[in-house]
C-alpha positions in Angstrom: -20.0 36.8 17.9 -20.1 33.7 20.0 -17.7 31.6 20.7 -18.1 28.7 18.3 -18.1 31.5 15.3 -14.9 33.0 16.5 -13.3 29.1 16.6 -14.9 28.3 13.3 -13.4 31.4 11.6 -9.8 30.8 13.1 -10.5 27.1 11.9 -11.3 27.6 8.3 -9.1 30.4 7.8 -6.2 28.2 8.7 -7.2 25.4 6.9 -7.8 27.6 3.9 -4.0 29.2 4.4 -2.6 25.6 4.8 -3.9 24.4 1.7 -3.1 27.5 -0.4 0.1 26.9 1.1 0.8 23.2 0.8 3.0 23.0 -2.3 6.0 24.3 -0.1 6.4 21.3 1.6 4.9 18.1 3.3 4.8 20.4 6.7 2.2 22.4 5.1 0.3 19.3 4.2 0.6 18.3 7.5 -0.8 21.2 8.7 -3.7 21.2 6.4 -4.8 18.2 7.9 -4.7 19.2 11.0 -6.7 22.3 9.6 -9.2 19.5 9.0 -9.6 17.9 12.4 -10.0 21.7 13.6 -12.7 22.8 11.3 -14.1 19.2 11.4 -14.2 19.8 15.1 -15.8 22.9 14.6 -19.1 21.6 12.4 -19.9 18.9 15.2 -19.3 21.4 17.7 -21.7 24.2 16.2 -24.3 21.1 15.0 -23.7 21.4 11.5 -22.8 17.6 11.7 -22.7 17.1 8.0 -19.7 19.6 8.0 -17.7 17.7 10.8 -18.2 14.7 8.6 -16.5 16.1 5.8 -13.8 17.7 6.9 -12.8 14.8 9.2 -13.3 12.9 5.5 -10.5 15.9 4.1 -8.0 14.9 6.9 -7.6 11.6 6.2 -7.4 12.2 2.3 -4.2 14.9 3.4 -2.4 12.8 5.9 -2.5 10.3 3.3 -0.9 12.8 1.0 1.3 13.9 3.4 2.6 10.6 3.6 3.2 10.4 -0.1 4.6 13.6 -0.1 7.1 13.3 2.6 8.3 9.2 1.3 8.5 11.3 -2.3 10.5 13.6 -0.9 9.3 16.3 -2.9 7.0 18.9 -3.3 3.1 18.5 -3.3 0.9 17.7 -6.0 -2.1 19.1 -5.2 -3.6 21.5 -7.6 -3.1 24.9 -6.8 -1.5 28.3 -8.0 
């Protein structure tokens, strides 16, 4: 396993853990995002381009949640279990 694989994995698994975990709070949220920017990070760095695009696109759509969530005061209301 190289280097970028091992980064990758850490990246989306933490994103992935973030999101399932973002209806506790705005942190989470916040966190999510920045699960983003890591795994957007990740496509550029590895070439998948398209990837990196995407995510980065995800970041922005959950640090504008996050900011709804946190003014709200209240819980997320992303769709989840």
């Amino acid at each position: 396993m190289t280097a970028v694989t091992i980064y990758g994995l850490c990246a989306v698994t933490f994103m992935m853990l973030m999101y399932a975990l973002e209806r506790r709070g705005a942190a989470y949220v916040a966190a999510f995002a920045l699960g983003c920017l890591l795994s957007s990070a990740y496509g550029f760095w590895s070439g998948a381009w398209p990837f990196g695009i995407a995510e980065a696109v995800w970041s922005l759509v959950a640090l504008r949640r996050y900011q709804t969530v946190r003014s709200a005061g209240g819980p997320s209301t992303a769709p989840g279990p």
